[in-house]
VEXPA-317442 format. One record per atom (N, C-alpha, C): residue in one letter; x, y, z. Coordinates in steps of 0.001 Angstrom, whole numbers, plus 500000, padded with zeros to 6 digits. Layout:
AXYZ
...
This chain:
X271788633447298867
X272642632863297832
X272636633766296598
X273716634404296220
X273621635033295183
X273923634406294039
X273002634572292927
X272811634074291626
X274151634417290168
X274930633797289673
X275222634085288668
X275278633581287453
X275489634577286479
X275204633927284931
X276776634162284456
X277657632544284746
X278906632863283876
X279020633185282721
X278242633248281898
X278344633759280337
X278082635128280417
X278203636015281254
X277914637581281597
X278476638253280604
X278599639211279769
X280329640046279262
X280751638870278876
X282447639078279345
X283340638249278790
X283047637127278726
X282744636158279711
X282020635167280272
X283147634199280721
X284390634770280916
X285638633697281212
X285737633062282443
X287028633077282894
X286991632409284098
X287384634084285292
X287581634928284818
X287837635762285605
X286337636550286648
X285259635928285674
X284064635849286292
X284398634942287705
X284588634011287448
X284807632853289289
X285511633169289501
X286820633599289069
X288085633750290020
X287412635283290951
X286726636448290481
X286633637297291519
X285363637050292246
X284229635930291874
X283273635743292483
X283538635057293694
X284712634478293734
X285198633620294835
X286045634356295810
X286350635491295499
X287410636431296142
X286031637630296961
X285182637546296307
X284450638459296867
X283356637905297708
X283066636678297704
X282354635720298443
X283006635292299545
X284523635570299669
X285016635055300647
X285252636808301441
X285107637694301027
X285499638729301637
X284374639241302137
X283024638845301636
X281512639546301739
X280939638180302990
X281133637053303263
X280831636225303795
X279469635403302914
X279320636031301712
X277863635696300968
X278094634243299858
X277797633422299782
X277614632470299008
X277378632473297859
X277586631446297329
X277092631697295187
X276947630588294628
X276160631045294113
X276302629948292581
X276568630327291262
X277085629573290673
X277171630240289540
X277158629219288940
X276554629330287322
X275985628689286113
X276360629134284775
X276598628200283508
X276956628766282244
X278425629046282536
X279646628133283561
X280781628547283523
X281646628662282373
X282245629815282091
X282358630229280893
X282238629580279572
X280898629807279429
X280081629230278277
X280723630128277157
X281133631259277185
X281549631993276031
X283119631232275299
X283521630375275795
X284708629894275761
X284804628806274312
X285365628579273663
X285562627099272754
X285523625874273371
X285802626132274705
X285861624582275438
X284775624916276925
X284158625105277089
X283355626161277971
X283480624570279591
X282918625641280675
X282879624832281968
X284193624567282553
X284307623906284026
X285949624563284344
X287095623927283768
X288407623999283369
X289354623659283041
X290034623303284276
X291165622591284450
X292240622107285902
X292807623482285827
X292808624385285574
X293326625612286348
X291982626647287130
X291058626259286352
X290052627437287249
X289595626208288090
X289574624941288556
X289830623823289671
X290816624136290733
X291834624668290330
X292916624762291127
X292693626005291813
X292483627352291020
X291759628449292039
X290711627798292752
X289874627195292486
X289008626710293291
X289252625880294737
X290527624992294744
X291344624270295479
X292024625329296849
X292614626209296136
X293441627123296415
X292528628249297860
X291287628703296999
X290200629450297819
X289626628700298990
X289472627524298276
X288382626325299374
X289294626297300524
X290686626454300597
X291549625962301370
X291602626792302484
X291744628112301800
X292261629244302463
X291354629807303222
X289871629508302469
X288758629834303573
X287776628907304074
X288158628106304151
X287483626574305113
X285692626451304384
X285724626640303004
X284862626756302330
X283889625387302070
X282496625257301803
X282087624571301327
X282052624435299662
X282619623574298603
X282104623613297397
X281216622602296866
X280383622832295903
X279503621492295138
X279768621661293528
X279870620915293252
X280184621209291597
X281597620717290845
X282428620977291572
X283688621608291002
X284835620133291099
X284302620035289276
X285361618957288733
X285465619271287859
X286661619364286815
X286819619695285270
X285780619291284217
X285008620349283994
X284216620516282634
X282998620843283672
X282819621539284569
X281189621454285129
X281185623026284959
X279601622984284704
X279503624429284134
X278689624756285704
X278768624495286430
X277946625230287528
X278261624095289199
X279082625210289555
X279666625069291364
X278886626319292150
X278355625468293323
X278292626121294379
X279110626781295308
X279453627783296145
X280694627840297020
X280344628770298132
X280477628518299023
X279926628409300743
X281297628413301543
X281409629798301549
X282238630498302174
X282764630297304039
X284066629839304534
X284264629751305655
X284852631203306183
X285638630826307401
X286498631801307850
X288375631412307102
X288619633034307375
X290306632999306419
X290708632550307914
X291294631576307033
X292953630754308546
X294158631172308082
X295019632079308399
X296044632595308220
X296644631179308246
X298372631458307774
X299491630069307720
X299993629994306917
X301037628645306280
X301810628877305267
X300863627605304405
X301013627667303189
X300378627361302194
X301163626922301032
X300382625547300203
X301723625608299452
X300966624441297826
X300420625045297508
X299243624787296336
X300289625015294643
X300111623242294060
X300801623159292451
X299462623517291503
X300000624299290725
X298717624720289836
X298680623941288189
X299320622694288314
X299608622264287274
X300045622663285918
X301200621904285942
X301828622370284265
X301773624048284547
X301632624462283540
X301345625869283337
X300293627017283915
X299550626164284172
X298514627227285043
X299071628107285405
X298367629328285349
X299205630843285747
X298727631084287385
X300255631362287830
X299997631471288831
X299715633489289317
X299757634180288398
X299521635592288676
X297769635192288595
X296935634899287378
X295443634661288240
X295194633857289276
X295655633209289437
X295303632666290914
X295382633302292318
X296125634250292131
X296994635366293013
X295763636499292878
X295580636703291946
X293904638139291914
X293070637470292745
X292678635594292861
X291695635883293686
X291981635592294729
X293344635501295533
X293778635206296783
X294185636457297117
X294783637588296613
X295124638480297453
X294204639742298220
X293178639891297569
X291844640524298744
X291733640000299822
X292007638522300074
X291751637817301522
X293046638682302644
X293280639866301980
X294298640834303043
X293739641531303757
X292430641963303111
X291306642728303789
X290425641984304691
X290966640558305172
X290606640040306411
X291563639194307157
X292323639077306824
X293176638192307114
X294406639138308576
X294559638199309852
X294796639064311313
X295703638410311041
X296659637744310666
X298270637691310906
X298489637134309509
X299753636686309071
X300469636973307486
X300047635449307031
X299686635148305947
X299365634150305332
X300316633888304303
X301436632412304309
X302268632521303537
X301990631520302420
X302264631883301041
X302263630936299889
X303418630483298911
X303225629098298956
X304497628688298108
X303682627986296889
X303823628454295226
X302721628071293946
X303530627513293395
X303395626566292358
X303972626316291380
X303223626462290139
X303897626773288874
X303066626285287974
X303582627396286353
X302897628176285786
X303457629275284951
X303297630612285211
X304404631184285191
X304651632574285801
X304325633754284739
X304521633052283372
X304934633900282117
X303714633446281119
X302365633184281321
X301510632503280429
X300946633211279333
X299880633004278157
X299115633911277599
X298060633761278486
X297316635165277938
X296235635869278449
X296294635782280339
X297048636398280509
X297456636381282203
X298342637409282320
X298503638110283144
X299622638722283310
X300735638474283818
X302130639279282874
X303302638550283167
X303944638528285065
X304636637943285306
X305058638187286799
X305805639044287182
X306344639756285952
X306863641152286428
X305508642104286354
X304804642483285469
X303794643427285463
X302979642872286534
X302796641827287145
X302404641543288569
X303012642175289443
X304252641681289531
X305460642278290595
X305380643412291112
X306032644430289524
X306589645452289677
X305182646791289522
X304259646218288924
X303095647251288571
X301817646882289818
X301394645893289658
X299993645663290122
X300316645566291786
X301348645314292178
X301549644871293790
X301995646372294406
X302521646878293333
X303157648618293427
X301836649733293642
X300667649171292815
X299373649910292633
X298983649518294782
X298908647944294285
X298284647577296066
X298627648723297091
X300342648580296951
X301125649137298115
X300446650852298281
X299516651310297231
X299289652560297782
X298312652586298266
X297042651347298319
X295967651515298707
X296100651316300408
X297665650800300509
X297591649774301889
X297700648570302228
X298366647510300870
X298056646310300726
X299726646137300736
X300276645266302181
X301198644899301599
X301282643403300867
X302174643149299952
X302568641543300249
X303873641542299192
X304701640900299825
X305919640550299510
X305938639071299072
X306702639193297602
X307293638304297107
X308712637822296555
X308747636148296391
X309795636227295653
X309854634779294672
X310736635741293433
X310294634442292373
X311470633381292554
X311316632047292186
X312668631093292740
X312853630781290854
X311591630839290366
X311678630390288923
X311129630442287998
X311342630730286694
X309996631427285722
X309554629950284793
X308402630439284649
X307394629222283788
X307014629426282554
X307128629040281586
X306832629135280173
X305506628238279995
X304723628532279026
X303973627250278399
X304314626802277554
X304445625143277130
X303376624477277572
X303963623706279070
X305402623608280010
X305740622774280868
X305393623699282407
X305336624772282466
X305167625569283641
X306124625247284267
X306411624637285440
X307601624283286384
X308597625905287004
X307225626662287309
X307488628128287933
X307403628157288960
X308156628836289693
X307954629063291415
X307823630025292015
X306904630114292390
X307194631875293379
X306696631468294517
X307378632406296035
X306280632500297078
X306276634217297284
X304753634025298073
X303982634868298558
X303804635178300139
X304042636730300208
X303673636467301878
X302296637984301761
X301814637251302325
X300556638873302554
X300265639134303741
X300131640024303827
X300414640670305513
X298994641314305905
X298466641281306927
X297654642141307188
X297228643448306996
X296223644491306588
X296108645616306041
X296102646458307490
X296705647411307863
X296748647733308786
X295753649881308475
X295863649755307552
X294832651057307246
X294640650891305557
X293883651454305255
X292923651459304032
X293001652787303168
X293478653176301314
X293049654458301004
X293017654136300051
X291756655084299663
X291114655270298134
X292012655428296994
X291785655450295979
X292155655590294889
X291025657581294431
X292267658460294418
X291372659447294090
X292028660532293214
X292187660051291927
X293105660973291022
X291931661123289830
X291870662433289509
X290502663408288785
X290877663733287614
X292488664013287197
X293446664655286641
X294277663936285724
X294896664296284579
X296124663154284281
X297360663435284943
X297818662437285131
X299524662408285612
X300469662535284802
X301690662803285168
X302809663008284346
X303781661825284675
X303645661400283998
X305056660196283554
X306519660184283522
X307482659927283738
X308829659964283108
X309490659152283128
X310605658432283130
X311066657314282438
X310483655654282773
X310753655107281444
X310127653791281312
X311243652810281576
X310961651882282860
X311718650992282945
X311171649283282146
X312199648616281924
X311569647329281474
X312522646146281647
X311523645015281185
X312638643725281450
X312367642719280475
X313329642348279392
X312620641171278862
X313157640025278971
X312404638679279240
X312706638148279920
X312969636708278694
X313905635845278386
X314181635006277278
X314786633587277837
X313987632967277661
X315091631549277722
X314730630418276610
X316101629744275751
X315353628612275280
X315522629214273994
X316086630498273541
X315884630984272151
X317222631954271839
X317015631604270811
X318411632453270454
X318630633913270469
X319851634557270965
X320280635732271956
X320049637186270976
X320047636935269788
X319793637777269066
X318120638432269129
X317141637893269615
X315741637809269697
X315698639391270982
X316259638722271915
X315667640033273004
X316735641735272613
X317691641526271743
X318845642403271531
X317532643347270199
X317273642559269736
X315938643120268723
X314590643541269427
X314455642728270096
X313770643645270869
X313972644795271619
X314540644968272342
X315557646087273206
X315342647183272115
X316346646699271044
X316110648136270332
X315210648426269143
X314150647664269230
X312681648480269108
X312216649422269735
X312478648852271528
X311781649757272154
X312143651153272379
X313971650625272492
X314836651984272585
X314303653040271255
X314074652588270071
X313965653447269038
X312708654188269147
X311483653447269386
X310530654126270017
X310381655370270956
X311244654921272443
X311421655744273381
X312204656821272550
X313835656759272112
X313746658300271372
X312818659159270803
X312288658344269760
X311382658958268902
X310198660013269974
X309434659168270945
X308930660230271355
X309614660698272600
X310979660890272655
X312038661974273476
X311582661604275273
X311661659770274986
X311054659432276456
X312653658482277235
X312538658588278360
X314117658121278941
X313891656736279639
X314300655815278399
X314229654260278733
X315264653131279869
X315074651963280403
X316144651428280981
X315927650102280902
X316408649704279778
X315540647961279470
X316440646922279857
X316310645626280501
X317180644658280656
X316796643606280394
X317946642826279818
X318169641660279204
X317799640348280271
X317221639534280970
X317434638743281673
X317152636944280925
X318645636563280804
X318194635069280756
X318241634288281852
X316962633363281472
X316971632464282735
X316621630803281725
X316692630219282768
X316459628460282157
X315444628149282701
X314423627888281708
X313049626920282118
X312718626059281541
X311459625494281618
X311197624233281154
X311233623796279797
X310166625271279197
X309921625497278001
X310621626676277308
X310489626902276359
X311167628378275716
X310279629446275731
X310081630354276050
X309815631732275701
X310485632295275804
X309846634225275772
X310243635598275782
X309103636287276179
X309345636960276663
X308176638179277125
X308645639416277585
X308079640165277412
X308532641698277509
X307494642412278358
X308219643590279597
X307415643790280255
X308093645712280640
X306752646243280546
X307628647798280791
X306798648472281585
X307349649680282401
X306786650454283868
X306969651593283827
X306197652202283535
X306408654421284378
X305983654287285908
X306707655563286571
X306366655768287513
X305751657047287443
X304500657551288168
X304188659007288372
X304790659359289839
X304085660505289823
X304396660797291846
X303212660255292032
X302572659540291232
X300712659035292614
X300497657166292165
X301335657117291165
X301031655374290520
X302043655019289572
X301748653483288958
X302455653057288084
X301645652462287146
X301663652698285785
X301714651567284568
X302154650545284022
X302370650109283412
X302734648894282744
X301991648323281763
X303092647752280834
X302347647096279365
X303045645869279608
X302518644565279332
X303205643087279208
X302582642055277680
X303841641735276866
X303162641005275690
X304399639936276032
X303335639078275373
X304223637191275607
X304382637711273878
X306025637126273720
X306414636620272279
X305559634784271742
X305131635410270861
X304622633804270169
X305320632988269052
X304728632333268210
X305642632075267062
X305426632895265858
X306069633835264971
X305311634099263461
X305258635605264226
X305454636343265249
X305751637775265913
X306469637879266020
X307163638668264970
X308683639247264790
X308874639957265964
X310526639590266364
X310501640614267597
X310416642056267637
X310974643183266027
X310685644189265927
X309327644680266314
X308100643785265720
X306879644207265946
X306340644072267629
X306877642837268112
X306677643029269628
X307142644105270483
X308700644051270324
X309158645455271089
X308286646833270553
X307933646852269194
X307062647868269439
X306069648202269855
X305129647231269794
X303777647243270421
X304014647359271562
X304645646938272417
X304772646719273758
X304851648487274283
X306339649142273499
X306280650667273624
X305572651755273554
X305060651250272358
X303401652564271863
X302169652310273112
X302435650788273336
X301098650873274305
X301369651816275155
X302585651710275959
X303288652404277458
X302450653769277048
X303505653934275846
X303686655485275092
X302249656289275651
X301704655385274936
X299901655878274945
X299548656452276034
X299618655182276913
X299569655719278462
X300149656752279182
X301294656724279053
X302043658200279426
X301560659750278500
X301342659118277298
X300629660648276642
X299290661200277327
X298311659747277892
X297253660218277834
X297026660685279210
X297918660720280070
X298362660599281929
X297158659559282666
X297105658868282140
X296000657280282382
X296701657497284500
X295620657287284924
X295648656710286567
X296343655740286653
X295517654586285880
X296040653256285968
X295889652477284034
X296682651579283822
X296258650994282421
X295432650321282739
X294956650116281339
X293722649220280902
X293617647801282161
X294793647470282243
X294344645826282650
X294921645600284243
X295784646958284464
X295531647147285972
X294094647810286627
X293734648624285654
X292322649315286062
X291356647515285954
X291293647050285374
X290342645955285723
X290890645185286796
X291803644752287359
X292354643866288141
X291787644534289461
X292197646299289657
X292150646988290932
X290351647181291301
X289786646764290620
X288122647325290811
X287530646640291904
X288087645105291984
X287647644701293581
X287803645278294862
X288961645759294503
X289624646156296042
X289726648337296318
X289148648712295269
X288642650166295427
X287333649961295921
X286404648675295360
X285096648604296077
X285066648226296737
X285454647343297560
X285818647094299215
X286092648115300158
X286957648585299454
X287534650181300592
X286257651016300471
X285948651194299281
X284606652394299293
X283458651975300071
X282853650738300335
X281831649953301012
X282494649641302176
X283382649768302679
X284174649644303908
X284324651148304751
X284945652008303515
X284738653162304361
X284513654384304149
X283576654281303068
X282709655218302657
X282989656042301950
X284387656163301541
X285076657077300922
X285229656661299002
X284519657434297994
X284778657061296783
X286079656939296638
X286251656007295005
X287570656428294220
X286988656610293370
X288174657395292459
X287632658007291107
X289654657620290784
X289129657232288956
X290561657036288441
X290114657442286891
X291540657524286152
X291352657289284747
X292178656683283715
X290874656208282597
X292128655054282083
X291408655742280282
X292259654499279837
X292381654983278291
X291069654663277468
X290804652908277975
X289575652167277694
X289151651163278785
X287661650822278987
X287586650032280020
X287466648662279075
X288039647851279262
X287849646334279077
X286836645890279200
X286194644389278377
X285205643609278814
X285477643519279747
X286491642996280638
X286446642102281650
X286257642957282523
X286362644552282785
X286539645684283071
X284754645604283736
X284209645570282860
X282911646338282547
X282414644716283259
X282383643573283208
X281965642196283194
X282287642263285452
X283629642860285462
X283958642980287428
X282968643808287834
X282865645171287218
X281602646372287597
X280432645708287982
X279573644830286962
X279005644048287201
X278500643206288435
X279701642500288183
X279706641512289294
X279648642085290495
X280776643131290716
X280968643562291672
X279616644323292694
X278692644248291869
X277684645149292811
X276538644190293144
X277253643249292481
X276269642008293548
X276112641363294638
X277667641855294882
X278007641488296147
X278650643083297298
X279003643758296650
X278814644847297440
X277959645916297470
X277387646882298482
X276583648087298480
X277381649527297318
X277916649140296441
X278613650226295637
X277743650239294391
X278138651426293791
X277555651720292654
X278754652505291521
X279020651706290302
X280337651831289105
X279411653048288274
X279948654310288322
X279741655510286968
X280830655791286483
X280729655767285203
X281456655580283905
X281205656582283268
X282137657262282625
X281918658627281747
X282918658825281186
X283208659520279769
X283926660123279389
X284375661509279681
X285400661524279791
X286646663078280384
X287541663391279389
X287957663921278697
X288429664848277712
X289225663633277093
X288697662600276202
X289289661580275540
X289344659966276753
X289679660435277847
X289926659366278933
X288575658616279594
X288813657610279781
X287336657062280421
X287564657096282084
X286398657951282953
X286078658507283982
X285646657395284788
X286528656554285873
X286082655869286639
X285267656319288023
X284127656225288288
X284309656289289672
X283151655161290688
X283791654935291682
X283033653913292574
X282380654267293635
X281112654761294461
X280826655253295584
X279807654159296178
X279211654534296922
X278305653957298232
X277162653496297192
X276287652626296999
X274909652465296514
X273775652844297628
């Protein structure tokens, strides 16, 4: 039974969501305690319940613990039953984390496992469902990971009422992540996405970003998309391609964040990334660390990547991650860039 301390690092819920993804992929059991005690409202909330729902399901799991507000569940791992699937994550619950800790179950899973979610597509502190989409599923597709989606409907907070399904397919071969070097970048695609607010909002945004992209002589392609949801938002979401990966930056509009200042932030981040030839960004490099250490403890082969900064939550997966696999995370600095690499322990 392996031991954990949810108040680790960050101490959030992204602690269980990959302890449960890697317990179901390692066959090893857990406990875990202090569920995110670092929190204002600490112990689980009905969305880290619902990953919990979601996992238990998918892998014929034993749990103990796990009712809203308990700071410590057990979870006793079954076998993955492929099939179609079809789990509400209430109100808003984001359905892109729930998706980090279901989609490793590709690296066992012998025929396609299909999912139909409901809930919020577009949340804070989650990533948006395009920088899911178009970045993080784009990163998968090079390791070997397929899975195809499609969205029926986007979710705002506070009503969610988002839809997407999921199909994940079996991994039929496996490859590292092994870029030493920076990459070269060239044009930034994006999408911002508005409903519920007046039309002038994303037109200001747009050309923030456009003004940006001139400025540093970069070749943009941004689109407008309205859609109707429950609640109102905006969110903005942007992508380089190299010849070896993709980036992406995603910011939710709030209230009292002018849209000038959003479209820009959103650009300089990209910007950054493309100046600095980053492997992967900041918050795809934390998302991808499960599934480079699987392949490396699977088949012996390191990855090595580079990013701009590693994240708590970054540094909080490293962690975790070697509790349950035979790998070992070295970290170094490379001419301004932080030096990932993962090998055998």
């Amino acid at each position: 039974m392996i031991e954990i301390d949810g108040s680790y690092g960050e101490g959030g819920g992204q602690i269980l969501r990959t302890s449960l993804a890697l317990s179901i992929l390692t066959k090893k059991p857990f406990i875990i305690r202090n569920i995110r005690a670092n929190r204002p409202n600490p112990g689980l909330r009905p969305q880290h319940l619902a990953a919990i729902k979601v996992l238990q399901g998918l892998s014929n799991a034993n749990v103990e613990g796990a009712s809203v507000g308990s700071s410590e569940i057990s979870f006793y791992p079954g076998d993955i039953e492929a099939g179609k699937y079809k789990f509400d994550m209430g109100t808003a619950g984001s359905i892109t984390l729930v998706l980090q800790a279901i989609l490793p179950t590709a690296f066992l899973t012998s025929s396609k496992i299909s999912l139909s979610l409901r809930g919020g597509t577009d949340v804070k502190w989650s990533p948006s469902w395009d920088d899911f989409d178009k970045v993080f599923l784009h990163v998968l597709s090079t390791l070997g990971i397929k899975v195809k989606t499609e969205l029926i409907k986007r979710g705002f907070y506070p009503a969610g009422g988002g839809e997407v399904t999921v199909e994940i397919f079996p991994s039929e071969s496996l490859d590292s992540i092994r870029v030493d070097e920076p990459l070269r970048y060239e044009n930034v695609e994006g999408n911002i996405v508005i409903s519920k607010l007046p039309d002038d909002i994303p037109k200001r945004i747009k050309h923030s970003i456009v003004k940006q992209m001139v400025h540093y002589s970069i070749n943009g392609e941004i689109n407008i998309e309205k859609c109707d949801t429950l609640s109102p938002g905006v969110i903005v979401t942007l992508w380089a391609d190299s010849n070896y990966s993709r980036i992406g930056c995603a910011i939710l509009g709030e209230k009292g964040l002018p849209s000038e200042i959003l479209g820009r932030k959103c650009a300089l981040n990209i910007i950054d990334d493309i100046k600095s030839g980053v492997t992967l960004d900041m918050y795809a490099t934390d998302q991808i660390l499960p599934y480079i250490a699987y392949i490396t403890s699977y088949r012996g082969e390191k990855s090595v990547l580079l990013s701009r900064e590693l994240t708590r939550h970054a540094k909080t997966n490293a962690w975790l991650i070697e509790k349950f696999l035979p790998v070992k995370f070295l970290i170094e600095r490379k001419e301004g860039l932080v030096r990932l690499e993962v090998r055998q322990a």
